[in-house]
C-alpha positions in Angstrom: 122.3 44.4 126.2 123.5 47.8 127.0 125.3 48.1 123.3 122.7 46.4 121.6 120.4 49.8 122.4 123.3 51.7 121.9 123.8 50.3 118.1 120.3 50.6 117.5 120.0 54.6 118.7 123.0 54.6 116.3 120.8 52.8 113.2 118.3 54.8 114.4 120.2 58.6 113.4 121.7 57.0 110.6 118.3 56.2 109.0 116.5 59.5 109.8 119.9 61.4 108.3 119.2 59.0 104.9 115.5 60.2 105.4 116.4 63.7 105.0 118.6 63.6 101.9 115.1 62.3 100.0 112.8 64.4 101.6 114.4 67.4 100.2 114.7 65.8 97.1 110.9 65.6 97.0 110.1 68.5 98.5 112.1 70.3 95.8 110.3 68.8 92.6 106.8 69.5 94.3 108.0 72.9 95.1 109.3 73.3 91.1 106.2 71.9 89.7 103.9 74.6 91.7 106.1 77.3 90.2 105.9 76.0 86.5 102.4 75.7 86.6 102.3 79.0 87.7 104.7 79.9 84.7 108.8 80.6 84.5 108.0 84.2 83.5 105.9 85.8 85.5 104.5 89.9 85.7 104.1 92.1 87.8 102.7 95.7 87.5 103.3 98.3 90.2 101.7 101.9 89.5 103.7 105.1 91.9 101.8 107.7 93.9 101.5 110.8 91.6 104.2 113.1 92.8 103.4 117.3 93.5 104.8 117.9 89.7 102.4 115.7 88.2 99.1 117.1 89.6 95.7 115.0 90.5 94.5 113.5 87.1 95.4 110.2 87.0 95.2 108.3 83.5 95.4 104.6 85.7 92.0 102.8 86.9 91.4 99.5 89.3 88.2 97.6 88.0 86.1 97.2 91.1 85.0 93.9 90.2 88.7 92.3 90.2 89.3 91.6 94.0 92.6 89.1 92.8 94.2 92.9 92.3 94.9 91.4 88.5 93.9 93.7 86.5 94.6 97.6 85.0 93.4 100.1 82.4 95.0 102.8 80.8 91.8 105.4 80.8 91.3 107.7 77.6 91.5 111.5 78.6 90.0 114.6 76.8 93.2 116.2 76.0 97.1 114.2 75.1 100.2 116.0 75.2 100.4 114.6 71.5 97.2 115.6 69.9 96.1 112.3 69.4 93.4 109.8 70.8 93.8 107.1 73.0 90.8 104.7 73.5 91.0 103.1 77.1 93.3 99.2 77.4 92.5 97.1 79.7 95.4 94.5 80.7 95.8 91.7 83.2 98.9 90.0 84.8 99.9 88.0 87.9 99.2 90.9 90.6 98.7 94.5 90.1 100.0 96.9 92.5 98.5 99.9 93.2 99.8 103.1 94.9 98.9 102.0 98.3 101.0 98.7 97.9 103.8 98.6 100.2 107.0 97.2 99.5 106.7 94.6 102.2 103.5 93.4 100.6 105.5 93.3 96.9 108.7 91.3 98.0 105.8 88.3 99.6 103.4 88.1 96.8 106.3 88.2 94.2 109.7 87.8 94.8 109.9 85.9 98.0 108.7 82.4 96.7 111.3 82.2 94.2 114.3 82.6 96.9 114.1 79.0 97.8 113.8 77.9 94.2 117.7 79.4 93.8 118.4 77.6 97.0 117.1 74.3 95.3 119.3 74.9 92.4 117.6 76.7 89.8 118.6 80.4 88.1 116.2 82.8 89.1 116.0 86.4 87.5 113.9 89.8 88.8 114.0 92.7 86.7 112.4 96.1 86.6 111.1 97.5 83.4 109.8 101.1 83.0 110.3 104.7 82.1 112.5 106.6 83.6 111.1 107.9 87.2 108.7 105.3 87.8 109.8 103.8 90.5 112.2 101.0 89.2 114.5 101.9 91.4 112.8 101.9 94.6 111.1 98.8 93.6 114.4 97.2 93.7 116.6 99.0 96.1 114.4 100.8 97.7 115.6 103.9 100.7 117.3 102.3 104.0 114.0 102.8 106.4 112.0 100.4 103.7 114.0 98.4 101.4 112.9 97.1 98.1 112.7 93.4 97.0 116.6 93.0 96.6 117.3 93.4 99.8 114.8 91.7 101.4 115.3 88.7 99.3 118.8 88.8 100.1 118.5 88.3 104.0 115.6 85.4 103.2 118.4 83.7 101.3 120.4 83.6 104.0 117.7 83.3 106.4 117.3 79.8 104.6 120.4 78.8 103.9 121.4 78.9 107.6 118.3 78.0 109.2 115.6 75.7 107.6 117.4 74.6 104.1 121.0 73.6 105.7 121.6 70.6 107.6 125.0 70.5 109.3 127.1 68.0 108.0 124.5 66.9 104.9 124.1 69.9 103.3 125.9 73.0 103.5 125.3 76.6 101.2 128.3 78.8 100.1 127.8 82.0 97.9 129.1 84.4 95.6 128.4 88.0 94.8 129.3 89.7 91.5 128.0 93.2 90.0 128.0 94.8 87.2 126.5 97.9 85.0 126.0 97.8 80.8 126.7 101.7 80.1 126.7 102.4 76.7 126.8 98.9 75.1 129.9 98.7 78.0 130.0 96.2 80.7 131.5 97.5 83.6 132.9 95.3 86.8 131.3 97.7 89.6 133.1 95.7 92.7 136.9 96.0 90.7 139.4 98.0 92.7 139.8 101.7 91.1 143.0 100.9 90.4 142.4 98.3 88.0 139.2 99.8 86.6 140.9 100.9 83.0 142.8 98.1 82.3 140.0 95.5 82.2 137.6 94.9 78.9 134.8 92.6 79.7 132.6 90.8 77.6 129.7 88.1 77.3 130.5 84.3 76.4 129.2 81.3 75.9 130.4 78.6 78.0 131.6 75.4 76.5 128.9 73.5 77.4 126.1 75.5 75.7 124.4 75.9 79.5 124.3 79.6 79.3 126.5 82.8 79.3 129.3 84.2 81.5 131.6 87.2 82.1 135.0 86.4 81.9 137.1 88.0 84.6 134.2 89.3 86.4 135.2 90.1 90.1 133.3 87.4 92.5 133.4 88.2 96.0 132.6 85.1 98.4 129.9 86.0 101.1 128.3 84.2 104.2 126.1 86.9 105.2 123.0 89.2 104.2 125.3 92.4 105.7 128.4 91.5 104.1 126.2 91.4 100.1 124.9 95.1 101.5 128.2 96.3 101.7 129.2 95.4 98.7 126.1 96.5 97.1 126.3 99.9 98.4 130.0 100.3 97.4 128.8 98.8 94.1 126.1 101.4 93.6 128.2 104.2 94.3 130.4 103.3 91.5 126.8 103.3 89.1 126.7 106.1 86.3 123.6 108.2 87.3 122.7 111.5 85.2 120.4 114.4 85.8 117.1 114.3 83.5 114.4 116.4 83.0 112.4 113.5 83.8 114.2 112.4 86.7 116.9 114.4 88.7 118.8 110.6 89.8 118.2 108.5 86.7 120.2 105.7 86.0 121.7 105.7 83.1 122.8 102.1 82.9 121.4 98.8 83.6 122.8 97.6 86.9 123.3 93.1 87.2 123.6 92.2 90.5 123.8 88.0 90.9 124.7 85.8 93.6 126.0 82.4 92.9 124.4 79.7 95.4 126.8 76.5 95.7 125.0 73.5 97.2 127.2 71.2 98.8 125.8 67.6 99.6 128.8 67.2 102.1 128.1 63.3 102.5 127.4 62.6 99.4 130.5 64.2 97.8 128.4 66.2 95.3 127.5 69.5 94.8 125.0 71.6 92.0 125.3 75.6 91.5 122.8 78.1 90.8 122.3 81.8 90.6 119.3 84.4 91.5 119.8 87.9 89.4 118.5 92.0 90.5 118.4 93.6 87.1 117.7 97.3 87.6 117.2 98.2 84.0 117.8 102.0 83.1 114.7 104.1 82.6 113.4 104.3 79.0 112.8 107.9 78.0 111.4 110.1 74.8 114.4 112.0 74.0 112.2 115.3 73.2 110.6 114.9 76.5 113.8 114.1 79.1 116.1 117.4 76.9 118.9 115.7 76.9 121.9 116.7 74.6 125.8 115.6 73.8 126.8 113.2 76.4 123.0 112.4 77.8 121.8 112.4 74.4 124.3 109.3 73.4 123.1 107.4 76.7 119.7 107.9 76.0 120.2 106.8 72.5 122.1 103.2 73.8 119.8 103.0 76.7 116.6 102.7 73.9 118.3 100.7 71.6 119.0 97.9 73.9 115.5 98.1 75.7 114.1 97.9 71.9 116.2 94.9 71.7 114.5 93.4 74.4 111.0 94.2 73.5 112.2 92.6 70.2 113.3 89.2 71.9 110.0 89.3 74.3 107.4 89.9 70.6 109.9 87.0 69.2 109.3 84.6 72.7 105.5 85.4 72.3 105.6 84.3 68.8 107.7 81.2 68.8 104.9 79.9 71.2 102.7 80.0 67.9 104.7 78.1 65.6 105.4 74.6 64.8 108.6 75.3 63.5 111.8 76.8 65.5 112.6 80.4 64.9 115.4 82.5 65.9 115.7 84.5 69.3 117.6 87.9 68.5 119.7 87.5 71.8 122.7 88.9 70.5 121.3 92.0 69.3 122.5 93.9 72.6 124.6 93.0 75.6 121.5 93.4 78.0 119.4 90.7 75.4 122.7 88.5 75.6 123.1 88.3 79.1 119.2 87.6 79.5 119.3 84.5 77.2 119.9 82.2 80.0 117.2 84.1 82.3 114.3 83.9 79.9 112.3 80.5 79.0 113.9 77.0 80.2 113.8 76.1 83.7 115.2 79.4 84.7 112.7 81.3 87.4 112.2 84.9 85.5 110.2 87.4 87.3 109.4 91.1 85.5 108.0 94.1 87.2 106.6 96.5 85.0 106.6 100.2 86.6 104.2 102.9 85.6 103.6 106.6 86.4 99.8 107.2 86.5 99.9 110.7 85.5 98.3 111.7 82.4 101.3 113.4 81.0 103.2 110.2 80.8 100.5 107.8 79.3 102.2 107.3 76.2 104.8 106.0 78.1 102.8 103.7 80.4 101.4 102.1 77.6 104.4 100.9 75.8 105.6 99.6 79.0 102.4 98.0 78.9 102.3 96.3 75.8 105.7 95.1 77.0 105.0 93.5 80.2 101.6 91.8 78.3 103.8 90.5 75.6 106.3 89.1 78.0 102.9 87.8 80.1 102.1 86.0 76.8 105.4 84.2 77.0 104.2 82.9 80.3 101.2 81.7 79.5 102.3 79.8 76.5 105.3 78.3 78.1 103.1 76.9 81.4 100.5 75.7 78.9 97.1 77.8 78.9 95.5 74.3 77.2 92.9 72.5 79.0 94.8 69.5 78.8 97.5 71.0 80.1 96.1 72.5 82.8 94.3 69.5 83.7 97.7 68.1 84.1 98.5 71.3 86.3 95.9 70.6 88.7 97.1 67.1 88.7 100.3 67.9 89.8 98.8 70.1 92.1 96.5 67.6 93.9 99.8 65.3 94.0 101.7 68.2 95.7 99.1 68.3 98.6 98.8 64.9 98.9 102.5 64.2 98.7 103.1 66.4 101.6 100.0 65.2 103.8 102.5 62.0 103.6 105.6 63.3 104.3 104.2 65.3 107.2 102.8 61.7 108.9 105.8 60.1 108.3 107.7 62.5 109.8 105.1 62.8 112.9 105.8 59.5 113.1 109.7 59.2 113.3 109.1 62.0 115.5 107.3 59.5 118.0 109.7 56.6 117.3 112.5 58.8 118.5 110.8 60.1 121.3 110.2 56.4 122.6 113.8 55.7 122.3 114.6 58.2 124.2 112.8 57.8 127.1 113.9 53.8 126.7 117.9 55.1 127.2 116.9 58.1 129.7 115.7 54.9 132.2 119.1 52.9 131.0 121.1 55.4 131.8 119.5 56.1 135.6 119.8 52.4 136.1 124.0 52.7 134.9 124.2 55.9 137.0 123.0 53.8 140.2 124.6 51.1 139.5 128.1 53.2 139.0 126.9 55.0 142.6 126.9 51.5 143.8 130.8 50.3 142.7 131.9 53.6 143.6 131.1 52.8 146.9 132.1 49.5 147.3 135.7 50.6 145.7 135.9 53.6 148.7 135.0 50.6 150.9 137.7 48.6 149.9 140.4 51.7 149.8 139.5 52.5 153.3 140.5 49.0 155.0 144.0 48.6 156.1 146.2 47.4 153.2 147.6 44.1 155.7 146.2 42.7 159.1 147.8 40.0 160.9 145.5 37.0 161.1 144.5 35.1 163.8 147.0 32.5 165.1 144.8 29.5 164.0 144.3 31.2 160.6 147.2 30.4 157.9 148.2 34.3 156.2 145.9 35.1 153.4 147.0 35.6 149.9 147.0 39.2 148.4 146.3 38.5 144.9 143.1 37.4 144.8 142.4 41.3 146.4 144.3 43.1 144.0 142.8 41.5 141.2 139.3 41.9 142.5 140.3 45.3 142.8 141.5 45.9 139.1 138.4 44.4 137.9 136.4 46.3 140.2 137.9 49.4 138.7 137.7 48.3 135.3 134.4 48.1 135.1 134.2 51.4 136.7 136.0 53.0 134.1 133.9 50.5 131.4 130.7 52.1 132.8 131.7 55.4 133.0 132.4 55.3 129.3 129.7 53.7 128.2 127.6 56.6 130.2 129.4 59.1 128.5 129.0 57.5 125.3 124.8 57.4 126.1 124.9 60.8 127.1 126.0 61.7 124.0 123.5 60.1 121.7 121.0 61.2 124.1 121.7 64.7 123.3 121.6 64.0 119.7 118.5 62.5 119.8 117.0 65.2 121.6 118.3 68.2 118.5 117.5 65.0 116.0 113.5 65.0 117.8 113.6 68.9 118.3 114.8 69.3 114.4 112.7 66.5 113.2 109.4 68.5 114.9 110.8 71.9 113.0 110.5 70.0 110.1 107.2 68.3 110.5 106.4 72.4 111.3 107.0 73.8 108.5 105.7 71.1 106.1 102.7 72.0 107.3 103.1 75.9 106.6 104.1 74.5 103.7 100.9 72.4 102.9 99.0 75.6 104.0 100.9 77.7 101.2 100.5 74.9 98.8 96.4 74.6 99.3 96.5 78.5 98.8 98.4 78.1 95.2 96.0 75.6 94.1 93.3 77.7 94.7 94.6 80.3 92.4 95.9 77.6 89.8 92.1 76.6 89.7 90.8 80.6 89.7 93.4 80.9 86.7 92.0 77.6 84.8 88.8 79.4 85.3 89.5 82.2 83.5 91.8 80.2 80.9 88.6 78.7 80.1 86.4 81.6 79.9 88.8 83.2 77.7 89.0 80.3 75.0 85.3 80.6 75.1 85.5 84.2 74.3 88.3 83.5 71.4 85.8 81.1 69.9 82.9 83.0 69.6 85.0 85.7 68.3 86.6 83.4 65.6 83.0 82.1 64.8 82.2 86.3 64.0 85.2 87.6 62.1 84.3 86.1 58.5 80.9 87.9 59.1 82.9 91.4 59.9 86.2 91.4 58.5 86.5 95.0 58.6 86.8 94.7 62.1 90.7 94.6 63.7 91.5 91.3 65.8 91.5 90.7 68.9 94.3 92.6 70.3 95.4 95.0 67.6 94.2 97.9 69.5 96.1 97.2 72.4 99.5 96.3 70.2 99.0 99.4 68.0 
């Protein structure tokens, strides 16, 4: 009877450890299908503090009415440093964040949902656009008493991987770090040895399978924790080409790739899937008779343009692909940035762009092709996720399925919880009545050790055999030693029932965080739908006007001009 329970606790682990492999399975694809409806390419714009050089007139306004902190406007002023005239733009994105924003609130309301994404196997990209000295830098990076998004992402991936995500034994994480700087149409291995530095080329390829682009030879330095990637990313950075500017005494005059390759090992299964999650720091774009460069600074400047131009070119040709019936090309390999992008833009890759702005008046020209570039790239994203009604009806479908989904994951694993708990307290009582029952041989075997080994019997009695004792003696100790194994083996698989209930109730835990999070995101999928709508309406009563004015510029050309 005793190894009848003792096979069933078995059954019992075995079937919760099956549990688990498809519970993360589903809570992966609900996770996924939250973020696409939210869109693959999402933008962010952060406005800096003016600094003592820049004065008080600001050129950047918050509209009271928007309390999602969505929106921006570029604000006309009396006098531009170029003569001319700017009427005031208005733009919207995913979150605005304003000078007051701190870098704690950034990395949760942007960055930090897409570290589990890389940990359930999909490429995720973060890059900083802007001009040069607008905070790009500290967006990413960040100084050491308040770090930027990087790192903080960094210690969440591991935070996850080693905590929540990993089950010992079913699935296990190991990683990768690799870093690298385009200077000058140049890609440069930033963790190689100095030694070795000169006698490497790298370059972009395609790998066989058409999945997306690699460097060839790129140093890869394995990793297990969130201190060991800061090492190398501060000996990585040090090795960064950095010029001074008028605009910017420590501008970076390359674009810095930092990636981390997440290997997800299904250890009894066999099987295992890879992903990556990107940092671009991309270098600051600049007007050439504004920064003063010259010789050396000039040439920089003049590559560092030409490849952001090749990127707003690939973003204007994303926005308009969405348009068209037919497919059109993608300039990707234009530049060595744009080439190493193409697997980080559109697809199932996670692709998140902060746009960073200088509010001062003197750079508003500036601002505002950044700007148009982040709202063209936010144009990609809406496309892409579907900004239809049908489609977002579907999004709010998948939404309600997502909530419901894990309302039932969370009961069923209340309920396990329970089951286990019963067993438990079913073998806690069968192992008090082995432990007395062991108590009770013991003695009787200390009994039987204590008597004389041979005592004459009586006259009248004939001499009793010794066999019969020894062999009640062997069996006596047998099942001693039977019993004492069998308590050791139930001792055991009490213990792991106890971390199997104690990890089951983490579980049930944060499913419901989860389902809290998850309620919040379809709020804002339904704010968005919302708006979705009101802006069709808009576009239609526009389209019913224009044969009546055609002297009037679309919708939009102000803004794109």
């Amino acid at each position: 009877k005793l190894r009848s329970v003792s096979s069933a606790a078995k059954s019992a682990i075995e079937e919760a450890e099956n549990k688990i492999g498809p519970v993360m399975a589903e809570r992966r694809r609900l996770f996924n299908e939250l973020l696409r409806a939210k869109g693959n390419i999402r933008v962010f714009c952060r406005v800096r503090p003016l600094n003592s050089q820049e004065g008080r007139i600001s050129c950047v306004e918050f509209p009271n009415e928007d309390r999602a902190n969505r929106q921006v406007a570029l604000v006309p002023q009396e006098r531009q440093q170029n003569g001319r005239s700017m009427s005031r733009k208005d733009f919207e994105f995913d979150r605005v964040f304003n000078e007051t924003s701190s870098q704690t609130t950034v990395y949760e309301e942007s960055v930090k949902p897409l570290v589990q994404s890389a940990l359930d196997g999909f490429n995720v990209c973060v890059f900083a656009y802007g001009q040069t000295g607008s905070g790009k830098t500290h967006t990413m990076e960040g100084p050491e008493n308040d770090r930027g998004v990087t790192f903080r992402a960094i210690k969440e991936l591991f935070t996850l991987a080693n905590g929540e995500c990993a089950v010992p034994g079913v699935v296990e994480y190991t990683f990768n770090l690799s870093m690298l700087e385009i200077y000058n149409e140049q890609i440069k291995d930033l963790l190689e040895e100095k030694s070795t530095v000169a006698s490497k080329k790298l370059d972009i390829k395609m790998r066989e399978d058409g999945t997306g682009v690699y460097v060839p030879n790129l140093t890869e330095k394995p990793v297990s924790t969130a201190e060991e990637v800061l090492q190398l990313l501060y000996m990585g950075s040090k090795n960064r080409s950095v010029g001074v500017t008028m605009m910017n005494e420590h501008s970076s005059r390359s674009h810095l790739v930092m990636m981390i390759s997440c290997v997800n090992h299904n250890v009894s299964k066999q099987t295992s899937f890879t992903s990556k999650i990107s940092f671009i720091d991309l270098a600051g774009s600049e007007r050439v008779s504004k920064s003063c460069v010259e010789g050396e600074r000039l040439k920089e400047a003049s590559y560092i343009n030409k490849s952001l131009s090749a990127l707003g070119d690939v973003i204007a040709s994303l926005a308009s692909a969405q348009t068209r019936s037919t497919a059109s090309h993608i300039p990707f390999r234009n530049s060595k940035l744009t080439y190493l992008l193409s697997d980080s833009l559109g697809n199932e890759c996670k692709t998140m762009l902060f746009v960073n702005i200088s509010p001062s008046v003197l750079h508003a020209h500036e601002s505002l092709c950044s700007l148009m570039f982040a709202f063209r790239a936010r144009n990609v994203n809406l496309s892409s996720s579907g900004a239809s009604l049908s489609n977002m009806k579907k999004l709010r479908e998948v939404a309600e399925l997502a909530k419901k989904e894990q309302q039932r994951l969370g009961n069923e694993m209340s309920t396990k919880s329970e089951s286990f708990g019963k067993e438990k307290d079913a073998l806690m009582l069968k192992i008090a009545a082995l432990q007395k029952d062991v108590a009770g041989k013991n003695l009787t075997i200390q009994d039987l050790k204590s008597k004389p080994s041979f005592q004459p019997p009586p006259p009248s009695c004939p001499p009793p055999s010794a066999k019969p004792m020894r062999q009640h003696n062997a069996k006596v100790e047998s099942d001693t030693k039977d019993l004492g194994q069998e308590l050791i083996a139930l001792r055991e698989m009490n213990k792991n029932l106890t971390d199997r209930v104690r990890t089951l109730r983490e579980e049930k835990a944060k499913m419901q965080k989860d389902m809290m999070k998850k309620e919040e995101q379809y709020r804002e999928m339904s704010e968005k739908y919302r708006r979705v709508s009101s802006l069709q309406r808009a576009n239609a009563a526009i389209n019913k006007l224009r044969p009546k004015s055609r002297s009037k510029s679309r919708p939009g050309t102000a803004a794109g001009s």
